[in-house]
PyMOL Python script that loads the backbone (N, CA, C, O; Angstrom):
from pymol import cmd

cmd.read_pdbstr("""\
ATOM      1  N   UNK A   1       1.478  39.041  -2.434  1.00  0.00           N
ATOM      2  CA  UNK A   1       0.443  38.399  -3.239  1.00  0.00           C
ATOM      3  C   UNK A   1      -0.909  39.011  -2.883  1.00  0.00           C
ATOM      4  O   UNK A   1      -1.162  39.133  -1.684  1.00  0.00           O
ATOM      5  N   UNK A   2      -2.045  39.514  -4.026  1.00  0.00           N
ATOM      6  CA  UNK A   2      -3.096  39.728  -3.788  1.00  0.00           C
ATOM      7  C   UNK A   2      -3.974  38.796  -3.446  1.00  0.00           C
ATOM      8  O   UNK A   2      -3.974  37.664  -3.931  1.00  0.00           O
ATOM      9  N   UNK A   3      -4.904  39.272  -2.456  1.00  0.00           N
ATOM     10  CA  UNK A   3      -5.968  38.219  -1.886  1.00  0.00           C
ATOM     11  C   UNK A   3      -7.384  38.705  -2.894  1.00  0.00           C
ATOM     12  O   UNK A   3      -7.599  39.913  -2.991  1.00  0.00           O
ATOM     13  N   UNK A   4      -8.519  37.501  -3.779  1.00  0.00           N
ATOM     14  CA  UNK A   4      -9.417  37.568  -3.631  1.00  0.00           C
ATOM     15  C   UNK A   4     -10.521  38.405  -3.258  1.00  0.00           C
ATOM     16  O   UNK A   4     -11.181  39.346  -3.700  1.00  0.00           O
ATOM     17  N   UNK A   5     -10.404  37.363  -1.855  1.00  0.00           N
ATOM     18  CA  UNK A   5     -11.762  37.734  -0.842  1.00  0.00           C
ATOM     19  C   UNK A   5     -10.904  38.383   0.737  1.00  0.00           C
ATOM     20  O   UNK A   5      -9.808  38.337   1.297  1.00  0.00           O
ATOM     21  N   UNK A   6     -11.865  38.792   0.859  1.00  0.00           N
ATOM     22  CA  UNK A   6     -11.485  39.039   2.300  1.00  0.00           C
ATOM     23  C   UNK A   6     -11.404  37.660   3.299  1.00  0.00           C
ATOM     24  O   UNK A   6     -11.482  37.707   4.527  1.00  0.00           O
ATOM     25  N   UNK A   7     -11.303  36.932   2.823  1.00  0.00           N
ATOM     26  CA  UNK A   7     -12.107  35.339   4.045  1.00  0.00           C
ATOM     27  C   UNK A   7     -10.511  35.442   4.672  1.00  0.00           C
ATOM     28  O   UNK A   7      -9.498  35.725   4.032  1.00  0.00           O
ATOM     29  N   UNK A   8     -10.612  35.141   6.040  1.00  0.00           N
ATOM     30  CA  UNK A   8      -9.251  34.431   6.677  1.00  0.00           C
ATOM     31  C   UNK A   8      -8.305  33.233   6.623  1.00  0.00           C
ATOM     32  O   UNK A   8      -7.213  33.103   7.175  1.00  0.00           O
ATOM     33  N   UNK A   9      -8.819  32.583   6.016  1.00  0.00           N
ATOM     34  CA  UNK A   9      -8.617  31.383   5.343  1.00  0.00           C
ATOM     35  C   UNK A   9      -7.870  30.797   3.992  1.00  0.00           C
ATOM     36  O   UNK A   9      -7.426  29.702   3.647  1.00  0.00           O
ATOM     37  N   UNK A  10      -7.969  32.111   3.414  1.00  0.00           N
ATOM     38  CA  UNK A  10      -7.474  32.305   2.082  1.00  0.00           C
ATOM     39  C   UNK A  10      -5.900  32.189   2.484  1.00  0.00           C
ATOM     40  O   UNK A  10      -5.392  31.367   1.722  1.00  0.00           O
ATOM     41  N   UNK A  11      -5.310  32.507   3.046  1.00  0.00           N
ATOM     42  CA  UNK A  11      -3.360  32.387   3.004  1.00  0.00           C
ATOM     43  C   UNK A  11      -3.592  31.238   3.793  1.00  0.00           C
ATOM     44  O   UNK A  11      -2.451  30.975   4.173  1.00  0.00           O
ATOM     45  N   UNK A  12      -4.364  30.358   4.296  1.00  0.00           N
ATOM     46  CA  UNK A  12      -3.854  28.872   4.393  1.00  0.00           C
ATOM     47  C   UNK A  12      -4.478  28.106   3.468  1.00  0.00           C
ATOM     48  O   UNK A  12      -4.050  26.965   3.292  1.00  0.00           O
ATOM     49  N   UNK A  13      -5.184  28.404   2.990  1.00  0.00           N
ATOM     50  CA  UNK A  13      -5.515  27.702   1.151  1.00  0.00           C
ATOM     51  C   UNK A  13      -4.362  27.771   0.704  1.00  0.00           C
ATOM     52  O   UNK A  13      -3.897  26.726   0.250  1.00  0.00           O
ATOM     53  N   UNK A  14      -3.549  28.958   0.678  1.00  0.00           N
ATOM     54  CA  UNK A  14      -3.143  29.001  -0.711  1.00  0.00           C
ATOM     55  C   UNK A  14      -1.668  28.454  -0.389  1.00  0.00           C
ATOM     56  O   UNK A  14      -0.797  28.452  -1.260  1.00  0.00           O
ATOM     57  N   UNK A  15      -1.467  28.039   0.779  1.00  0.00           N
ATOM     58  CA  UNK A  15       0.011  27.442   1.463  1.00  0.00           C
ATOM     59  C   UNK A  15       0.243  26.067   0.450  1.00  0.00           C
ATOM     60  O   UNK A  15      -0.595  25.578  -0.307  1.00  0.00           O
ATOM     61  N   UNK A  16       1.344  25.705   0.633  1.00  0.00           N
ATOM     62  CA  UNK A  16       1.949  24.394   0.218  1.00  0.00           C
ATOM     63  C   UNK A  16       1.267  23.445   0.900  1.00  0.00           C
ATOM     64  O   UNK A  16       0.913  23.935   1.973  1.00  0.00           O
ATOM     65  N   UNK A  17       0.935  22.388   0.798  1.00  0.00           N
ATOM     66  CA  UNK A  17       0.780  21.230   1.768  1.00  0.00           C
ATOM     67  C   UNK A  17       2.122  21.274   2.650  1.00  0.00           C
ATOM     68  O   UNK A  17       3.150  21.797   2.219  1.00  0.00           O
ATOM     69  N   UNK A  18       2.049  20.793   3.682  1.00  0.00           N
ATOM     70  CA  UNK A  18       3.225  20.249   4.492  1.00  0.00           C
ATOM     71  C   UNK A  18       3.274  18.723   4.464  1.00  0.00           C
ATOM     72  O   UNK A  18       2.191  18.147   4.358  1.00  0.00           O
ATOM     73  N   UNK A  19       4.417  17.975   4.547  1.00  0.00           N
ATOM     74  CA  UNK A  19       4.695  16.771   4.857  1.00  0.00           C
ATOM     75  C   UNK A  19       4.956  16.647   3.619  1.00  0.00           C
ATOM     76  O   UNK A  19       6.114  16.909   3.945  1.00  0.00           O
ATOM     77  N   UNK A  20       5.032  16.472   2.261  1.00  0.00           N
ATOM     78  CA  UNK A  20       5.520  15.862   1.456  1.00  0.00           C
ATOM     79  C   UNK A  20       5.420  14.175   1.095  1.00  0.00           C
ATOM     80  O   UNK A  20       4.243  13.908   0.852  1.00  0.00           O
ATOM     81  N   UNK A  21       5.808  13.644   1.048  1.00  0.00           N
ATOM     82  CA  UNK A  21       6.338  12.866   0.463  1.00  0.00           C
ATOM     83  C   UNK A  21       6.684  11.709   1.932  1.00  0.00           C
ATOM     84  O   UNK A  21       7.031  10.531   1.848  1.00  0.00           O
ATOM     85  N   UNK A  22       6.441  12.543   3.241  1.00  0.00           N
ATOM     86  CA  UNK A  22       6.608  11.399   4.197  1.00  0.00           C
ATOM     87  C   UNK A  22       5.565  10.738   4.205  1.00  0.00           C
ATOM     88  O   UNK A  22       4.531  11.297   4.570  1.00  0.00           O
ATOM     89  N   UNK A  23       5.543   9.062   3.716  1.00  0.00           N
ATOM     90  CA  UNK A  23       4.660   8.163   3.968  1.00  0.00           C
ATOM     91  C   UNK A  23       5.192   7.599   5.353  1.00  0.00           C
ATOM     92  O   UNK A  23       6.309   7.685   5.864  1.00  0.00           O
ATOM     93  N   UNK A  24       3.944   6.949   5.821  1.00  0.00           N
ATOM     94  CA  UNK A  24       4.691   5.426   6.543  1.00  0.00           C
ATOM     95  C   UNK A  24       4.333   4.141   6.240  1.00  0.00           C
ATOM     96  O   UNK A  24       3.405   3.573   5.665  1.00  0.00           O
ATOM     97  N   UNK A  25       5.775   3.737   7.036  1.00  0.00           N
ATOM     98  CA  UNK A  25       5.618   2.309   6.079  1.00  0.00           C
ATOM     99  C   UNK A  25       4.648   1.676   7.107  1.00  0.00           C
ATOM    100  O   UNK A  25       4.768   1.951   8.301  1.00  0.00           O
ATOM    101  N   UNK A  26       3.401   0.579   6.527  1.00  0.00           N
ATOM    102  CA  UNK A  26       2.817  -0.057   7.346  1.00  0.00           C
ATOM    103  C   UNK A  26       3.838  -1.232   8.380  1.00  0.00           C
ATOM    104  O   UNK A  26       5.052  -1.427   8.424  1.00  0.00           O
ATOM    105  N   UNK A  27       2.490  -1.936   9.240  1.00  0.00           N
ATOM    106  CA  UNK A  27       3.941  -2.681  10.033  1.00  0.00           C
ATOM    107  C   UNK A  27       3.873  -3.635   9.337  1.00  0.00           C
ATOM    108  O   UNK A  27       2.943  -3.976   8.605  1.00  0.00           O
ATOM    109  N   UNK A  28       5.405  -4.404   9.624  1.00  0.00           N
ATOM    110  CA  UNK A  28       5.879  -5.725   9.394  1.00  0.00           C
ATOM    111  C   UNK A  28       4.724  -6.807   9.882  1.00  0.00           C
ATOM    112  O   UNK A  28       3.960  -6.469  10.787  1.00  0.00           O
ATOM    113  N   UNK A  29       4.606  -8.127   9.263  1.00  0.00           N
ATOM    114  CA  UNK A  29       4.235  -8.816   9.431  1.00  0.00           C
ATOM    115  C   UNK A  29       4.580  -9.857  10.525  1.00  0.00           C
ATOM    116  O   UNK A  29       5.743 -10.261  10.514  1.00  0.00           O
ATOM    117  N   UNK A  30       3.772 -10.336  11.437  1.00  0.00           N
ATOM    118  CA  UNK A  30       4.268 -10.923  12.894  1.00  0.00           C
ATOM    119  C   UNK A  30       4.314 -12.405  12.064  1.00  0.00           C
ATOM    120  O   UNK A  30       3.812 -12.808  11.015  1.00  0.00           O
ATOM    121  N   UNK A  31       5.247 -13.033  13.172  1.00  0.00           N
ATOM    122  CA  UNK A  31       5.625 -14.646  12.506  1.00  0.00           C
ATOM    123  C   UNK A  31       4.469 -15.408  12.439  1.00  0.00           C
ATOM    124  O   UNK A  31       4.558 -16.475  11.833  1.00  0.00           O
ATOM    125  N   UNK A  32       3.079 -15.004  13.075  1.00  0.00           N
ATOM    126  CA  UNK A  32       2.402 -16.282  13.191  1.00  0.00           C
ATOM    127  C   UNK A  32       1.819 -15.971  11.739  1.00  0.00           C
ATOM    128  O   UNK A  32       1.361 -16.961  11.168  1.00  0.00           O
ATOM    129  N   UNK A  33       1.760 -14.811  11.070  1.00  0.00           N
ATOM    130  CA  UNK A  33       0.752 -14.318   9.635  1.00  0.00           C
ATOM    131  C   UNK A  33       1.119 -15.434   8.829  1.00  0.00           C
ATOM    132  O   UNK A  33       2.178 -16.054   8.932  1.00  0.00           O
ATOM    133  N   UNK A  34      -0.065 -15.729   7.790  1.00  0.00           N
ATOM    134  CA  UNK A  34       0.038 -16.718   6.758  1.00  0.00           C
ATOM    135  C   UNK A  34       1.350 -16.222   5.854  1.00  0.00           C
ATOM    136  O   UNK A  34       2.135 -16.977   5.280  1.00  0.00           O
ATOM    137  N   UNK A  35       1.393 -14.721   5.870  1.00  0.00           N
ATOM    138  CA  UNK A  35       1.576 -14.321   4.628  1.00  0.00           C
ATOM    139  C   UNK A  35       3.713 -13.711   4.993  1.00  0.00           C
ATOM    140  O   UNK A  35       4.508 -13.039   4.336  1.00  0.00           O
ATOM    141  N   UNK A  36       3.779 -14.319   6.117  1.00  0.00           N
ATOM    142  CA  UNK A  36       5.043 -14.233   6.814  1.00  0.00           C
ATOM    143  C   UNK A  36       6.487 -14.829   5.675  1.00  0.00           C
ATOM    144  O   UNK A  36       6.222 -15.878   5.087  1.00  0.00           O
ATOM    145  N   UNK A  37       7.521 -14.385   5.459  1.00  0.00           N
ATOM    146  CA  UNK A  37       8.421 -14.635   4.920  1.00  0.00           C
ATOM    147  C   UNK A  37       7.939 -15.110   3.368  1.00  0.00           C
ATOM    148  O   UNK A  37       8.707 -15.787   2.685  1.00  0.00           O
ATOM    149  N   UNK A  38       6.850 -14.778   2.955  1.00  0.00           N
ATOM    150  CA  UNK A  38       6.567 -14.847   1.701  1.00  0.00           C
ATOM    151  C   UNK A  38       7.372 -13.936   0.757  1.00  0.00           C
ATOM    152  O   UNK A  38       6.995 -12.787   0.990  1.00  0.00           O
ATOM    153  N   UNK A  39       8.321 -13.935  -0.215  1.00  0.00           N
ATOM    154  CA  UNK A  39       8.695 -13.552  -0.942  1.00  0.00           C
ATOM    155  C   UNK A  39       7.842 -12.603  -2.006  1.00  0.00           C
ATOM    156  O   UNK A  39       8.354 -11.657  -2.605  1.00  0.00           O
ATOM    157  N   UNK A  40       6.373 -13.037  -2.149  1.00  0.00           N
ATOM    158  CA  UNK A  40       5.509 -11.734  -2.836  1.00  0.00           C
ATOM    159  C   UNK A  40       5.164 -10.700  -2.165  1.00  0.00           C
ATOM    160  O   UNK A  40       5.041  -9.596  -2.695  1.00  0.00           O
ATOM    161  N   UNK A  41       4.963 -10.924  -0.906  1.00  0.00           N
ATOM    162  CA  UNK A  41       4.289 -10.048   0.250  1.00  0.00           C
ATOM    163  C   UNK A  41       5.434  -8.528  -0.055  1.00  0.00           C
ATOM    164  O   UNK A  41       6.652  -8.379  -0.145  1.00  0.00           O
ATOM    165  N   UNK A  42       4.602  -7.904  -0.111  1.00  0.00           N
ATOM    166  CA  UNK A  42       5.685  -6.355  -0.641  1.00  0.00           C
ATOM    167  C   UNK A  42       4.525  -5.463   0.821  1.00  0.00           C
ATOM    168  O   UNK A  42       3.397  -5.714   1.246  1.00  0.00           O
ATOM    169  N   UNK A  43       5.490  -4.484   1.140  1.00  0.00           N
ATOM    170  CA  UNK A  43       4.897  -3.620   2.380  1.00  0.00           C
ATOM    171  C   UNK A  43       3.809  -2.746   0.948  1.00  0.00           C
ATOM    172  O   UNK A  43       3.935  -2.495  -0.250  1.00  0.00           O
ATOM    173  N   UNK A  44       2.912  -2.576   1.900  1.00  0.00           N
ATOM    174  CA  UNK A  44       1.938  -1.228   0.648  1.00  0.00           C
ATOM    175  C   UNK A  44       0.965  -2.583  -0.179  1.00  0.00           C
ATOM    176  O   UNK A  44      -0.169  -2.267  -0.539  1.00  0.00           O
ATOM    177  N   UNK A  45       1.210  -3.334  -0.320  1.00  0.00           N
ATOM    178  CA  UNK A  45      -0.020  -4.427  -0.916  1.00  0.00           C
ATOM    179  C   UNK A  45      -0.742  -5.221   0.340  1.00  0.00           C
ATOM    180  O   UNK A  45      -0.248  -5.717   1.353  1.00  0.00           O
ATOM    181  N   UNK A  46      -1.829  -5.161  -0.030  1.00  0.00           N
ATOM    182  CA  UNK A  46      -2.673  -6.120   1.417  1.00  0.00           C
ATOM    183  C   UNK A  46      -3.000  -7.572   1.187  1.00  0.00           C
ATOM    184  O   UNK A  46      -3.322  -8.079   0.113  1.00  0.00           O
ATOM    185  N   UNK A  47      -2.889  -8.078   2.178  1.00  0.00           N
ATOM    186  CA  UNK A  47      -3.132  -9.548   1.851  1.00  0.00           C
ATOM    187  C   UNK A  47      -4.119  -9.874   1.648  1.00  0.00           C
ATOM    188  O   UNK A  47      -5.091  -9.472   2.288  1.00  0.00           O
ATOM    189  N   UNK A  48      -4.190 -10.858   0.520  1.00  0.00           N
ATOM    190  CA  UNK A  48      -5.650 -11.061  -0.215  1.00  0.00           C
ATOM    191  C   UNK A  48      -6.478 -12.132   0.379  1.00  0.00           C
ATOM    192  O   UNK A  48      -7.636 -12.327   0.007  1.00  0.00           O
ATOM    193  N   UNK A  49      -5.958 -12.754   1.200  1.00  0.00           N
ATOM    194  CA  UNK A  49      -6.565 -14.222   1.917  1.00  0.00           C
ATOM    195  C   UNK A  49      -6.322 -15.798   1.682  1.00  0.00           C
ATOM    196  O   UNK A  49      -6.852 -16.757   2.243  1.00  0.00           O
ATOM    197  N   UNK A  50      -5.070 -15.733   0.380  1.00  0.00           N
ATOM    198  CA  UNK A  50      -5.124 -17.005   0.129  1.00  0.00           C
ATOM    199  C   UNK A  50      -3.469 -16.560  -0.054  1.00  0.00           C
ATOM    200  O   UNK A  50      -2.959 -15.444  -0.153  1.00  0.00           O
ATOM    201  N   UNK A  51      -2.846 -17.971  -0.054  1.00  0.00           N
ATOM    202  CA  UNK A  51      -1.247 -17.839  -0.268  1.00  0.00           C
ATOM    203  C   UNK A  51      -0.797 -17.694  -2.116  1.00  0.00           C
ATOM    204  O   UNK A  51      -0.915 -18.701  -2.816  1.00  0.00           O
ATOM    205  N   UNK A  52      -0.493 -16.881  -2.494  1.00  0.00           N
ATOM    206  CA  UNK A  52       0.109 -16.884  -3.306  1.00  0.00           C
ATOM    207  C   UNK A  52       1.192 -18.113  -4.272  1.00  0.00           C
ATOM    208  O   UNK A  52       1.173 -18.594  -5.406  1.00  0.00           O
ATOM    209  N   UNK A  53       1.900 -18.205  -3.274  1.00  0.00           N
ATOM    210  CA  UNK A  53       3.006 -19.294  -3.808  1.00  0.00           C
ATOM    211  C   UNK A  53       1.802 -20.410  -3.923  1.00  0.00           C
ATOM    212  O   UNK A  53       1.684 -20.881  -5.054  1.00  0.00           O
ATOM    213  N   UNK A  54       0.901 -20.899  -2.937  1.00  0.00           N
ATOM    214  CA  UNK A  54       0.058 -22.314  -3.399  1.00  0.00           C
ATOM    215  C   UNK A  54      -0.615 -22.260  -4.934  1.00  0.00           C
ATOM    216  O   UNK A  54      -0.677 -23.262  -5.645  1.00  0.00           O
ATOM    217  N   UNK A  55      -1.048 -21.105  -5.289  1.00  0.00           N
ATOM    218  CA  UNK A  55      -1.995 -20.855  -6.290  1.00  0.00           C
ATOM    219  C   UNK A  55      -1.362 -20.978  -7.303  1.00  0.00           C
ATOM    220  O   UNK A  55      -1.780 -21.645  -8.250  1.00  0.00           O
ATOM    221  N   UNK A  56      -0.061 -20.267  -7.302  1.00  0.00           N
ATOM    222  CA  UNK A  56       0.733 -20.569  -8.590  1.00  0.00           C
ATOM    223  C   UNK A  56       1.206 -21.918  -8.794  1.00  0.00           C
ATOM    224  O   UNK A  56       1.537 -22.214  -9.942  1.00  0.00           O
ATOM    225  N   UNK A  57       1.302 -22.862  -7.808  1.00  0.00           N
ATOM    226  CA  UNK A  57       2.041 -23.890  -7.919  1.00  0.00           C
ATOM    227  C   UNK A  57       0.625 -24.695  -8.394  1.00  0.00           C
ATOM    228  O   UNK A  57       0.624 -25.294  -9.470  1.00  0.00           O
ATOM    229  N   UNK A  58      -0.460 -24.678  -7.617  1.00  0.00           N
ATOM    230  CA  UNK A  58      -1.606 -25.801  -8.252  1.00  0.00           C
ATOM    231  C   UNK A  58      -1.908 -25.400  -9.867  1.00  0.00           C
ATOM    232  O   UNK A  58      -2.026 -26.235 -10.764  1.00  0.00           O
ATOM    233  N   UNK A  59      -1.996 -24.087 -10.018  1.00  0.00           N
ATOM    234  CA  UNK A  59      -1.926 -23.199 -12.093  1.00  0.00           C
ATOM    235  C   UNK A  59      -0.622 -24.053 -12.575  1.00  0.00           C
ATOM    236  O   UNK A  59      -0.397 -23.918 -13.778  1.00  0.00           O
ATOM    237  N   UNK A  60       0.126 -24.761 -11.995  1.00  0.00           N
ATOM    238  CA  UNK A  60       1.430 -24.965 -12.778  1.00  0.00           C
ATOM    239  C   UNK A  60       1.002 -26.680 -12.990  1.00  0.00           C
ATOM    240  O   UNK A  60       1.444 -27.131 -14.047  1.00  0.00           O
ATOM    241  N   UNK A  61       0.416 -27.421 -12.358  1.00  0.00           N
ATOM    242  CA  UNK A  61       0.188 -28.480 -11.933  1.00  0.00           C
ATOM    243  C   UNK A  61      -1.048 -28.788 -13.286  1.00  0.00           C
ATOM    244  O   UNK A  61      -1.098 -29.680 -14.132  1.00  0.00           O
ATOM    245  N   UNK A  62      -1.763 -27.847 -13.064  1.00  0.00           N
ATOM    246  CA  UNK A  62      -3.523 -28.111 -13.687  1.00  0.00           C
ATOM    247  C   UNK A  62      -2.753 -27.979 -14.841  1.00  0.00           C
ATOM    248  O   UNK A  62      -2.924 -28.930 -15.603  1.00  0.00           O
ATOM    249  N   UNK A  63      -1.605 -26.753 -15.428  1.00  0.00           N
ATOM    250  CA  UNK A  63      -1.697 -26.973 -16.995  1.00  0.00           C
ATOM    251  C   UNK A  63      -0.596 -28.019 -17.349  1.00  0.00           C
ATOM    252  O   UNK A  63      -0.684 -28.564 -18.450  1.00  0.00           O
ATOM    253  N   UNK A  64       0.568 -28.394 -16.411  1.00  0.00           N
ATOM    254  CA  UNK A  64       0.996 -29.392 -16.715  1.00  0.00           C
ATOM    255  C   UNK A  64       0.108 -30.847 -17.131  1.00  0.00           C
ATOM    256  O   UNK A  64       0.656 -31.699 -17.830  1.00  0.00           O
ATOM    257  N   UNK A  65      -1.381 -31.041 -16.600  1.00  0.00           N
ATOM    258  CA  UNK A  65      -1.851 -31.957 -16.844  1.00  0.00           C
ATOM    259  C   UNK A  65      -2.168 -32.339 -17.941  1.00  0.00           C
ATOM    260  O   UNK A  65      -2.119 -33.496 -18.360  1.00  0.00           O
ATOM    261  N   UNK A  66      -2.613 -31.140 -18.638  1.00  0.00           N
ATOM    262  CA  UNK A  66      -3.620 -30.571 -19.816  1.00  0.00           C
ATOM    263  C   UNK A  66      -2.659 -31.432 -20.950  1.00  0.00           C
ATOM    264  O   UNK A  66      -2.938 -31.398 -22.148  1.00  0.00           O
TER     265      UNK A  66
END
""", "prot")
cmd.dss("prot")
cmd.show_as("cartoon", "prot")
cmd.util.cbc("prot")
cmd.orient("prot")
């Protein structure tokens, strides 16, 4: 392959990335977390500060009232 420039740098520009596709997974959640054995809690989403399951259940409550 022809180079450009003369710079030294140029054949590690022009390399592949390495690593691919290896992510890591963040860690598991410790038992004392709010957000522990929650069924929404997915690894890769961050916890937003409030419980999920409560919010949906009081939205289910308020329009049942209506």
């Amino acid at each position: 392959m022809t180079r450009f420039t003369d710079s030294p740098y140029e054949p590690m520009m022009t390399r592949r990335p390495e690593g691919g596709k290896a992510a890591s997974r963040p860690p598991s959640l410790f038992p004392g977390h709010p957000c522990y054995g929650c069924g929404n809690y997915r690894p890769g989403q961050p916890c937003v500060g409030f419980c999920h399951k409560e919010l949906t259940a009081w939205l289910r409550e308020r329009r049942k009232a209506k």
